[in-house]
PyMOL commands that place a pseudoatom at each C-alpha (Angstrom):
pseudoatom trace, name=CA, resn=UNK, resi=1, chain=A, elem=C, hetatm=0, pos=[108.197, 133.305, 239.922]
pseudoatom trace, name=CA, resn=UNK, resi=2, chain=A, elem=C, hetatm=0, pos=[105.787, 131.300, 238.208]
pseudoatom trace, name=CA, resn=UNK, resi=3, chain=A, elem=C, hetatm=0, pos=[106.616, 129.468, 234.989]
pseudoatom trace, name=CA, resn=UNK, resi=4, chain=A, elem=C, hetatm=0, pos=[103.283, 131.133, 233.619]
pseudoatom trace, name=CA, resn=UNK, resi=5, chain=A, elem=C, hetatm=0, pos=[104.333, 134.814, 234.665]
pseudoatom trace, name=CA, resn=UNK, resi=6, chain=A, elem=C, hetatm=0, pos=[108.082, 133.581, 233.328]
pseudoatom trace, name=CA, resn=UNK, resi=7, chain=A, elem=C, hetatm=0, pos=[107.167, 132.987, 230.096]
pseudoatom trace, name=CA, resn=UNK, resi=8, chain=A, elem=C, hetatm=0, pos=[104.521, 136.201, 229.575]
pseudoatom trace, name=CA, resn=UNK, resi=9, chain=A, elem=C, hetatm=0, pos=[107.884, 138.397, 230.961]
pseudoatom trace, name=CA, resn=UNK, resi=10, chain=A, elem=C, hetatm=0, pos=[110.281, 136.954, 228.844]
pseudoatom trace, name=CA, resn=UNK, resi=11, chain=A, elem=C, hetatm=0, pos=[108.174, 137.216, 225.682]
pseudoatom trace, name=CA, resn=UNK, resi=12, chain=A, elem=C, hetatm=0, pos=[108.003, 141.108, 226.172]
pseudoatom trace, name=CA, resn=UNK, resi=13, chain=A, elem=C, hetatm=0, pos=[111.590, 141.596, 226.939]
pseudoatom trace, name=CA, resn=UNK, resi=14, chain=A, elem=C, hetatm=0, pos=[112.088, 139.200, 223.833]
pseudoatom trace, name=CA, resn=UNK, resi=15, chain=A, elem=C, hetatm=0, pos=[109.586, 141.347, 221.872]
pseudoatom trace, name=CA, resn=UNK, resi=16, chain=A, elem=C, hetatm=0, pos=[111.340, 144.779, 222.817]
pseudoatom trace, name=CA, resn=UNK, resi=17, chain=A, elem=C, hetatm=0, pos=[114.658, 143.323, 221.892]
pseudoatom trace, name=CA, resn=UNK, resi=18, chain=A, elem=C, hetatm=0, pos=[113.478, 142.289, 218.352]
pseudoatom trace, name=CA, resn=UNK, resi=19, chain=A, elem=C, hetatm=0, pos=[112.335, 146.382, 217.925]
pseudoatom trace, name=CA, resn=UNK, resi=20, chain=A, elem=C, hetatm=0, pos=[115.650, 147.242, 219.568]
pseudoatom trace, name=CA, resn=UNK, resi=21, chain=A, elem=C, hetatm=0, pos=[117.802, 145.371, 216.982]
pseudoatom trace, name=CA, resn=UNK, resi=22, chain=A, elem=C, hetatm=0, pos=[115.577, 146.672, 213.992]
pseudoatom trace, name=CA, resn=UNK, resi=23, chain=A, elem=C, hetatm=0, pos=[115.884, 150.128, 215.102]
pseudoatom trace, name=CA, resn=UNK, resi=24, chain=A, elem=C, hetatm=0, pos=[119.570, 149.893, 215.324]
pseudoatom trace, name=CA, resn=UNK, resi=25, chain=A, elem=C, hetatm=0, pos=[119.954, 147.797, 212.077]
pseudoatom trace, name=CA, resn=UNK, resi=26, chain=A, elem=C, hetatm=0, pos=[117.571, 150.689, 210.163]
pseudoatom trace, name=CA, resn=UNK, resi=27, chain=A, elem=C, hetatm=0, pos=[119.620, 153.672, 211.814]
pseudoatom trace, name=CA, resn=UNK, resi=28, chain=A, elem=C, hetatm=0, pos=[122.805, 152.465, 211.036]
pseudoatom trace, name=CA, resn=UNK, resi=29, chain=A, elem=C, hetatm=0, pos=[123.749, 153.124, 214.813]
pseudoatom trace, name=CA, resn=UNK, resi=30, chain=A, elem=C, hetatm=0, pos=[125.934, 151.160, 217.067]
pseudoatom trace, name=CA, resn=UNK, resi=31, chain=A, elem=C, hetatm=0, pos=[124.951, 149.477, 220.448]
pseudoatom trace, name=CA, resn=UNK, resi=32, chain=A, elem=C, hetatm=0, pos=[126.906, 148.481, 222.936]
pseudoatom trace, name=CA, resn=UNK, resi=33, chain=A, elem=C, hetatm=0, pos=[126.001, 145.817, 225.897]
pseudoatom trace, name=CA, resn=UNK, resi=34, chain=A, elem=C, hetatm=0, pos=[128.086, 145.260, 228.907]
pseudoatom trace, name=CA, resn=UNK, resi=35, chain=A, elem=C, hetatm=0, pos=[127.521, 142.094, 230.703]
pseudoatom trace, name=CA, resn=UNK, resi=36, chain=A, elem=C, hetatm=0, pos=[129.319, 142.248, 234.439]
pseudoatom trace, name=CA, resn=UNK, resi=37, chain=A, elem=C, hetatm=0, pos=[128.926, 139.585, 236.866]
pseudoatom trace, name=CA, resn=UNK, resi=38, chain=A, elem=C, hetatm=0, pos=[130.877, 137.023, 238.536]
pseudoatom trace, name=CA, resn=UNK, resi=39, chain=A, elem=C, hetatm=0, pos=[133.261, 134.007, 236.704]
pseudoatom trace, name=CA, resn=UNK, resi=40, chain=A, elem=C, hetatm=0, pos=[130.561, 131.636, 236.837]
pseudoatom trace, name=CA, resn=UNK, resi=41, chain=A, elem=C, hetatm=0, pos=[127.597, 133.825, 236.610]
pseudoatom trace, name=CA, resn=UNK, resi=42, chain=A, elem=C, hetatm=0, pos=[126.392, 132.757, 232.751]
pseudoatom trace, name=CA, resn=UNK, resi=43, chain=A, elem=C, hetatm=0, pos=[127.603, 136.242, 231.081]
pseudoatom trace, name=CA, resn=UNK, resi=44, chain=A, elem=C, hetatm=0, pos=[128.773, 133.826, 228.186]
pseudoatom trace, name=CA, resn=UNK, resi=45, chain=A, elem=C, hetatm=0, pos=[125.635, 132.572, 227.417]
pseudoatom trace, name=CA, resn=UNK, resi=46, chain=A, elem=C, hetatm=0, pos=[123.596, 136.071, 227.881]
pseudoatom trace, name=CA, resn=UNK, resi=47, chain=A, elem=C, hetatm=0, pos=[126.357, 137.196, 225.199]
pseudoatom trace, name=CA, resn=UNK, resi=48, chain=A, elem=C, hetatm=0, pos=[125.562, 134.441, 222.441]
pseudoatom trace, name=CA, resn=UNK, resi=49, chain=A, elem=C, hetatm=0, pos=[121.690, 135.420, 223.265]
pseudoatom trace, name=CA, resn=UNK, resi=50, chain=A, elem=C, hetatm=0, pos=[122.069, 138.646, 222.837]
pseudoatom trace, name=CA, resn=UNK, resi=51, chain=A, elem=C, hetatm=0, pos=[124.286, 138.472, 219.465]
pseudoatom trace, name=CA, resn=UNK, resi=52, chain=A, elem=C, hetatm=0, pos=[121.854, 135.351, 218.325]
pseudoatom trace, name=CA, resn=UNK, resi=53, chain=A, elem=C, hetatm=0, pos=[119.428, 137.078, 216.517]
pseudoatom trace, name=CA, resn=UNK, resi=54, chain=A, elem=C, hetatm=0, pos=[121.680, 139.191, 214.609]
pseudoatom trace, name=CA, resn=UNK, resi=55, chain=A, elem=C, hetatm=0, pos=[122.706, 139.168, 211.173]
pseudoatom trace, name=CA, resn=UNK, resi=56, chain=A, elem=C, hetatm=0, pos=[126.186, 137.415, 211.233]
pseudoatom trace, name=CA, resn=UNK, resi=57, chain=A, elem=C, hetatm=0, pos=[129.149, 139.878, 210.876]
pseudoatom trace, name=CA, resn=UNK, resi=58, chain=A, elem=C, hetatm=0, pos=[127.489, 142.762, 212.341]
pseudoatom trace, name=CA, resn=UNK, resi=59, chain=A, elem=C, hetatm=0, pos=[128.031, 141.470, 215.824]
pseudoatom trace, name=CA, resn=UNK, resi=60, chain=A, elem=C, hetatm=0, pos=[131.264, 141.563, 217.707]
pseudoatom trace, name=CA, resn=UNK, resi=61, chain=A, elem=C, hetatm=0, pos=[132.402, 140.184, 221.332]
pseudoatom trace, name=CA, resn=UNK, resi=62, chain=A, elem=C, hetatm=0, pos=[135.111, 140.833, 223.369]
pseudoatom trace, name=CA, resn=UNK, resi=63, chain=A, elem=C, hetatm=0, pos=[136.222, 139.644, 226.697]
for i in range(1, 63): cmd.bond("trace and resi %d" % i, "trace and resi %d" % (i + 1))
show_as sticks, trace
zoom trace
């Protein structure tokens, strides 16, 4: 893929994440992600993402 079209995608998904989070922070609802992959496959790192943006303390993992 090019970096170009990269970059445009990732924005978006970044972008409906944002809306995600506020929607669930203004409901008062609970969302739950399950990452499943390989050892090796970078779940860790998709998990810290994920929980990044979020206020501290209202985010939990588990493995």
């Amino acid at each position: 893929m090019p970096r170009e079209t990269y970059e445009r995608e990732l924005l978006c998904l970044q972008t409906e994440r944002a809306k995600l989070l506020e929607r669930v922070r203004a409901d008062g609802a609970r969302l739950v992600i399950i990452l499943e992959g390989r050892e090796t496959a970078g779940k860790g790192g998709s998990a810290k993402r994920a929980t990044g943006i979020s206020i501290q303390g209202l985010c939990r993992s588990r493995s």
